[in-house]
N, C-alpha and C positions, 0 to 999 in steps of 0.2 A: 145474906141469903145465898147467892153465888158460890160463895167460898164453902160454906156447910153441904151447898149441892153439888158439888165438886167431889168433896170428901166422900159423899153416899156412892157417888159413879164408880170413882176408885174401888172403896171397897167392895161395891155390888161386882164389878171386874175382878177382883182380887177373887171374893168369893165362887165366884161361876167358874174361875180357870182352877181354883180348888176343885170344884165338884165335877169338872171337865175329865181333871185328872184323876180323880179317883174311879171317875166312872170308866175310862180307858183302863186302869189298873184290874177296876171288874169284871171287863169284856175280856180284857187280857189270860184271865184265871179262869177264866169260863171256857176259853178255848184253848188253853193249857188242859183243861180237866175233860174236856172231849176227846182230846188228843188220845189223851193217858188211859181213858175209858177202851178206847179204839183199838189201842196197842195193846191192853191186855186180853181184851177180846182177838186180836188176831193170834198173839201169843197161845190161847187155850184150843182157837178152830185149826193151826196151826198141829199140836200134836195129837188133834182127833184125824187129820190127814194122813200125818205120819207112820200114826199105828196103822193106821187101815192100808197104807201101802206097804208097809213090814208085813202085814198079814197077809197080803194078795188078797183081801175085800176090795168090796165094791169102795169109791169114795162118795158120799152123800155128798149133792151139793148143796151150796149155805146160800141162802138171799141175800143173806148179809157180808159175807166173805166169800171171795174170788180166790182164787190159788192156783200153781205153775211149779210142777217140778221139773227141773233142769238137773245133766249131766254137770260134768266136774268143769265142762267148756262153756257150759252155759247154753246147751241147746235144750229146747223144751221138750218134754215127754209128755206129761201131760199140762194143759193148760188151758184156762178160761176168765184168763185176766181181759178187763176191759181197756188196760192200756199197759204196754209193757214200759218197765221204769225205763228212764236213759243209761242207767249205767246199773251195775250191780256193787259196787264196793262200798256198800252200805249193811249194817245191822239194822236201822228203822230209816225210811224215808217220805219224805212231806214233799208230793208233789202234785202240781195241778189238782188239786183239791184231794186228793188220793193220799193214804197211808201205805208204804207198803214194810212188810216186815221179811227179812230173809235169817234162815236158819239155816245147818248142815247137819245132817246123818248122815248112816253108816247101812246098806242093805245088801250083805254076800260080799262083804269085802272091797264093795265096789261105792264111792262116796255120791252122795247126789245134795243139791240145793233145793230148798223152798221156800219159794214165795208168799207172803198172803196179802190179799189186796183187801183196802176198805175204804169204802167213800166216806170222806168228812163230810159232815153234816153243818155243811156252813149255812143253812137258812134260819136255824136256833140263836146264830150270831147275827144275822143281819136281825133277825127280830129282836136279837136284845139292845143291839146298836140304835136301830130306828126307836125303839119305847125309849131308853136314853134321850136322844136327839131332842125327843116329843117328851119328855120330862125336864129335858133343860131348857126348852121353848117357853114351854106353861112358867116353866120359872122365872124366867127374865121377864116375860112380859108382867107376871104377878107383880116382881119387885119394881119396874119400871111402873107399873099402874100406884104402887104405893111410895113410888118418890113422888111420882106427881102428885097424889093424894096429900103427902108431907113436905110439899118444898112449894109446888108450882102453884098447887092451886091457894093456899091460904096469904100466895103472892098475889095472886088475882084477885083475892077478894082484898085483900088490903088496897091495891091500887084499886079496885071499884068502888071503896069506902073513900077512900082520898079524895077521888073525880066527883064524888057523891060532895063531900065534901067540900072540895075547891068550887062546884057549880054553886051552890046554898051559901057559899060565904060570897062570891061573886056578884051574885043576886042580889044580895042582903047590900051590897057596897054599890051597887048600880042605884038604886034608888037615892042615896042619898048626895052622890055625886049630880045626879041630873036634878034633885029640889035645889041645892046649893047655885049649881049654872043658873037656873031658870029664878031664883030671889034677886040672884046677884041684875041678870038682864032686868029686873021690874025695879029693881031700887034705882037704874035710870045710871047710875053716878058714876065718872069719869075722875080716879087718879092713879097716883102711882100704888097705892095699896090696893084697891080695886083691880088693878092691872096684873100685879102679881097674883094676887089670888084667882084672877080668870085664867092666868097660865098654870101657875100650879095644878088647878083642876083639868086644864088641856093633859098634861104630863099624866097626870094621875087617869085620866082617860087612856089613853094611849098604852100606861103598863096597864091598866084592866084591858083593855083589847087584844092585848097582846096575851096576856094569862088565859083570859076568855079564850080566845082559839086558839092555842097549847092544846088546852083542856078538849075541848071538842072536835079537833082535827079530827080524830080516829075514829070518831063514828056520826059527824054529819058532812053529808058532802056541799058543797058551795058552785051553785048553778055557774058555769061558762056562761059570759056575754061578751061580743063584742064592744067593748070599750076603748074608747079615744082618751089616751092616753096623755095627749096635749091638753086636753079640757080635765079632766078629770085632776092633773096635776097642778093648774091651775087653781081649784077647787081647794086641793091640800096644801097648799102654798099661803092661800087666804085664812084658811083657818091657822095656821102654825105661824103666821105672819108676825101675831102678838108676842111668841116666846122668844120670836127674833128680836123685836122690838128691847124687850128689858135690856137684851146687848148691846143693841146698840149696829146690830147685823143688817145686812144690804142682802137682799134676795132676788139675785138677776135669774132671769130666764130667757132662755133663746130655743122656741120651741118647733117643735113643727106642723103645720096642720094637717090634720087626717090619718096621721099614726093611730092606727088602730090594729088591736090584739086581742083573740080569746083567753079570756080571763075575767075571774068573777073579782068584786067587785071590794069583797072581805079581804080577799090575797092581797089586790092590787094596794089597798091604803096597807095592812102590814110592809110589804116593801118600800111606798114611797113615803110615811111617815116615820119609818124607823129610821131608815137612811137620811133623811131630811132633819130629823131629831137629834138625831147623832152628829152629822154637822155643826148644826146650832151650841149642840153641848161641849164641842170640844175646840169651837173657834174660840176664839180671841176676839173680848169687846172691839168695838170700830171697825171689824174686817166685815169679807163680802163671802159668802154661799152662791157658786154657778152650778145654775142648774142647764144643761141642753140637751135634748131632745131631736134628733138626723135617724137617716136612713141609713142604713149598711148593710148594701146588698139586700138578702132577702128579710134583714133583721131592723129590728128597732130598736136602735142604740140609747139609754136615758142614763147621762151621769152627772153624779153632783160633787162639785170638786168643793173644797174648805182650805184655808190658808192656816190650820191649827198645829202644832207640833208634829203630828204623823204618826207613826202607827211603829212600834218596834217590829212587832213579828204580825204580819198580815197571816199568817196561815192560825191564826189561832183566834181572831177577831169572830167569826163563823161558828166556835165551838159556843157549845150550849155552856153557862155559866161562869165565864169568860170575861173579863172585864180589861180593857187596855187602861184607867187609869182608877183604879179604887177611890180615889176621893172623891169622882165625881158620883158614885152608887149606882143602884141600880139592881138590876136581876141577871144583867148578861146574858138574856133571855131574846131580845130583840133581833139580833141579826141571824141567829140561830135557826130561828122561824124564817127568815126571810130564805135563809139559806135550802132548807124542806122545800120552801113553796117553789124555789128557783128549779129546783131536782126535781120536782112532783111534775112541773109544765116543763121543764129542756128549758128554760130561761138559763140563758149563757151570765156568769156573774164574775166577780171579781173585785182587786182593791189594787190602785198603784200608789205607793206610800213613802214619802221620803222623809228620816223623821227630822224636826224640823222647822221643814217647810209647808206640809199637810199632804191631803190625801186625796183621791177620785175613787170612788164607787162606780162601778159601773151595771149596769143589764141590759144585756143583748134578747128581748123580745121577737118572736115569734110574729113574723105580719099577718091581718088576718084578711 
């Protein structure tokens, strides 16, 4: 879609500096042809002058043509030019909006110059430059109103059919994750296959949360509260305890109390169960997950370090669709989000990574 709307711009560009130029070419020939108009008219008021001073008549004078006859030195005899040219070593001259024409006769042996003057009519060119201008306005804006018509909008309703789309398959998948949890609690039974299947349904909760608000960030907002970040993380710790468990993972905390931040509640688990997930998923059975929680300065420092391999290029762990190890899957969707919501609130973030050894996550919180 980008690429085909790219092409349209081009060409709509391509074509408008086409019709730019022609229209310059038009304007051009239009004032070439006034010109020419002008000059033949001074040419003809020119030897109705003439005779009439051969004759010793009167000279009528023209509304439209001015005129100045001058000696062989170029002093005036008679004259009623509205501006005398700069210089005379001209047969036609185009000045300050003026045409003037000079000729020479012959009266008694004795030689004389004349002048004729005529005002260009530049308001016929500004009026046809301005209808241009305002003919190539209406134009651009037409074809710009019919890219969008042809490119932007059948993008927007595509992506509206998709969200339409993504929510109603969402929905449909919410129900049968929350009967499955909720059989699994009433069947009572404790093993290692029960176990897995309550973490897999954790994981599979957590990418629906995750997809879930993808899909509705853009058009619902998530109320700010003050939330205590040491309890709350606690909270998430408990629940993601079991996924640790299959590992075989130690989940230390070193927290602080009364770390509190504005921030709603949806945001706050995106961040700490993504980052906390992702730990888990890329340690190594029998290792530990630290999690701590400090002050720093006016901020509230929370990172969670992992002893896993590490991370090759940490600048690219953030991008959307992104995965640092393909076998383990996924959507590459998780930190992505995390990363919006860090940009959306000034949440300071980051990764130190050594690969490896493993990694720290970090977020610098806003105190509240």
């Amino acid at each position: 879609m980008h690429k085909s709307f790219k092409i349209q711009i081009i060409a709509t560009f391509v074509i408008m500096s086409l019709f730019c130029f022609q229209s310059f070419v038009i304007l051009n020939l239009s004032q070439k042809n006034s010109t020419s108009k002008a000059l033949f008219g001074a040419m003809k008021h020119e030897t109705i002058i003439k005779n009439s001073f051969l004759k010793n008549e009167n000279i009528t004078p023209s509304l439209n043509y001015k005129f100045a006859i001058y000696d062989v030195n170029f002093n005036p005899i008679i004259s009623n030019l509205s501006k005398q040219p700069s210089n005379f070593k001209f047969v036609t001259l185009e000045e300050n909006g003026f045409l003037f024409y000079k000729s020479f006769f012959i009266k008694d042996k004795t030689p004389y110059y004349i002048v004729v003057e005529k005002e260009l009519d530049n308001e016929k060119n500004i009026f046809l430059a301005a209808l241009m201008l305002l003919v190539i306005l209406v134009a651009v804006l037409f074809i710009v109103y019919f890219l969008y018509l042809s490119s932007v909008k059948p993008y927007k309703e595509f992506q509206k059919y998709m969200n339409n789309f993504f929510n109603d398959a969402m929905h449909e998948l919410k129900t049968p994750l929350g009967v499955a949890g909720m059989n699994l609690e009433m069947l009572g039974l404790e093993n290692k296959y029960i176990t897995r299947i309550k973490n897999a349904l954790k994981q599979m909760q957590i990418t629906y949360e995750d997809v879930e608000y993808f899909i509705k960030r853009g058009y619902i907002k998530f109320p700010l509260e003050r939330l205590n970040l040491g309890e709350y993380i606690i909270e998430r710790v408990k629940f993601l305890s079991s996924v640790a468990d299959v590992k075989h993972i130690v989940v230390k905390t070193n927290l602080e109390d009364d770390a509190c931040t504005m921030l709603s509640r949806v945001e706050a688990q995106r961040i700490i169960d993504n980052t906390i997930i992702n730990a888990i998923k890329y340690s190594p059975k029998e290792s530990e997950i630290l999690i701590n929680l400090s002050f720093e300065n006016e901020r509230i420092k929370l990172s969670v370090q992992d002893f896993g391999k590490g991370i090759k290029d940490v600048k690219k762990v953030w991008k959307r669709y992104v995965r640092e190890d393909e076998i383990q899957g996924g959507f590459g969707l998780g930190l992505n989000i995390v990363s919006e919501i860090c940009q959306k609130h000034g949440i300071l973030y980051g990764v130190d990574s050594v690969y490896g050894e493993g990694s720290t996550f970090y977020y610098k919180f806003k105190r509240a």
